[in-house]
C-alpha positions as CSV (number, residue, x, y, z in Angstrom):
1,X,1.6,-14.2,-9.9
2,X,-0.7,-10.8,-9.9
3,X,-1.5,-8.0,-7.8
4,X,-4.1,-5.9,-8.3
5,X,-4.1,-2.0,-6.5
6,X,-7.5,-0.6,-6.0
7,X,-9.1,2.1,-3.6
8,X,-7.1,5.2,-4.8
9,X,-8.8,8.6,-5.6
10,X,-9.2,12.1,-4.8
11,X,-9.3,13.1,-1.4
12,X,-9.2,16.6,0.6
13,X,-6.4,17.0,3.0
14,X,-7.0,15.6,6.3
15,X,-9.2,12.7,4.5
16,X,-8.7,9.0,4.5
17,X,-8.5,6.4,1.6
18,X,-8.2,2.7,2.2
19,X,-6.0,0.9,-0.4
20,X,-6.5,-3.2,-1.1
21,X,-4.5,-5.4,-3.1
22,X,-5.7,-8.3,-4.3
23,X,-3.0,-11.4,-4.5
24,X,-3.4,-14.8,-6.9
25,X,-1.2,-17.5,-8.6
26,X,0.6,-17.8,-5.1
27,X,0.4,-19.0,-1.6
28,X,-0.2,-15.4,-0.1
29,X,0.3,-16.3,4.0
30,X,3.2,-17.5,3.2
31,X,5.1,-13.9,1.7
32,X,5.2,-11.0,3.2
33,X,4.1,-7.7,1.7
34,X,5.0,-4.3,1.0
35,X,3.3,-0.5,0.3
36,X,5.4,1.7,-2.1
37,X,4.8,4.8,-3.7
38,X,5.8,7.3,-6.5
39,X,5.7,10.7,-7.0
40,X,5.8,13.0,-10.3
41,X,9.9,13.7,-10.5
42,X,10.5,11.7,-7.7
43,X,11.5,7.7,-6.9
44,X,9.7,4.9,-5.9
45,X,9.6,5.2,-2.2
46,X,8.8,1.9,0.8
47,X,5.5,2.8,2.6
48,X,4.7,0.0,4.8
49,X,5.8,-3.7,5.3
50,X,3.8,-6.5,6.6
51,X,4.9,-10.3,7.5
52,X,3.5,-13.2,6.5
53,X,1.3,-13.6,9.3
54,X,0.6,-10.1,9.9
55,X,2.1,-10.0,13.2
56,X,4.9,-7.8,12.1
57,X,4.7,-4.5,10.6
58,X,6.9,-1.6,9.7
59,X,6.4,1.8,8.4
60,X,8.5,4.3,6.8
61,X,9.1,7.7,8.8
62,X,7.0,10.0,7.1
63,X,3.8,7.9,7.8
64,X,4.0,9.3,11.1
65,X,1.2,6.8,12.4
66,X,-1.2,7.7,10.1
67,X,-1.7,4.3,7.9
68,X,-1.9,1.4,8.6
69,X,-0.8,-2.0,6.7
70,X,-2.6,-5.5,7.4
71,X,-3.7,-8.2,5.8
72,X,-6.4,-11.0,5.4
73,X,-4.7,-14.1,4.3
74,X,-8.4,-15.7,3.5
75,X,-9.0,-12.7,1.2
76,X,-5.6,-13.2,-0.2
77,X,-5.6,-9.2,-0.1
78,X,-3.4,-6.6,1.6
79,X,-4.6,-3.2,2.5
80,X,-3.1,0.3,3.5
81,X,-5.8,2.7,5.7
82,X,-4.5,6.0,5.7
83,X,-5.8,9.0,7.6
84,X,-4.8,12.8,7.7
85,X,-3.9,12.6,4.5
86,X,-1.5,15.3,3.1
87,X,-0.9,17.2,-0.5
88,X,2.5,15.8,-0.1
89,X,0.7,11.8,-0.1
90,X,0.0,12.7,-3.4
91,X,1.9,9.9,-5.6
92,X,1.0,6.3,-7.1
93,X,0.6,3.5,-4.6
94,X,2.2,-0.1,-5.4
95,X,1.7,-3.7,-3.4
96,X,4.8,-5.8,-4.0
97,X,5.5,-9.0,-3.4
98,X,9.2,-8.9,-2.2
99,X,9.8,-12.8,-2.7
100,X,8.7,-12.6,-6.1
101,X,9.7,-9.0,-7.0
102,X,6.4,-8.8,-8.4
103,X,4.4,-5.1,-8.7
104,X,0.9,-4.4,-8.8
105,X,0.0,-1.7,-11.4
106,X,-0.9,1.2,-9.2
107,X,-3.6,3.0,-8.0
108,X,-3.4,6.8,-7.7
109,X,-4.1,8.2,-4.7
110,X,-4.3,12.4,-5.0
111,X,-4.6,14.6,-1.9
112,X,-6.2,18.2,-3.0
113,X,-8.7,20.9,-2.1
């Protein structure tokens, strides 16, 4: 089982980023997926959640509707659009497979002007 992060980088507030995570070694429409991130100082946080189909999503409270979490189960990959990005975005984005408790190594996402 692997996930691969991809699609962080530097942005200027107010900017978007899309992050993808690419899924393998297991049947990815059948799990659902998740978003976290980490801060310097700070604990892992839950972004986003998606279902197995894709049908169902949640977010955490400080996305505010500004990402987005889907999916493309024939691209095995999971993706996180966000917009108006702020200085405090600023952290390390994981995917996670919650059924197999399995992280994907992180992709820095850094909100600055």
């Amino acid at each position: 089982v692997q996930l691969v992060d991809s699609g962080g980088g530097l942005v200027q507030p107010g900017g978007s980023l899309r992050l993808s995570c690419a899924a393998s070694g297991f049947t990815f429409r059948n799990y659902a997926m998740s978003w976290y991130r980490q801060a310097p100082g700070k604990e892992r946080e839950s972004v986003a959640f998606i279902d197995s189909s894709g049908g169902s999503t949640h977010y955490a409270s400080f996305v505010g509707g500004r990402f987005t979490i889907s999916r493309d189960n024939a691209k095995n990959t999971v993706y996180l659009q966000m917009n108006s990005l702020k200085p405090e975005d600023t952290a390390v984005y994981y995917c996670k497979n919650p059924g197999y408790n399995v992280w994907g190594q992180g992709t820095q996402v850094t909100v600055s002007s």
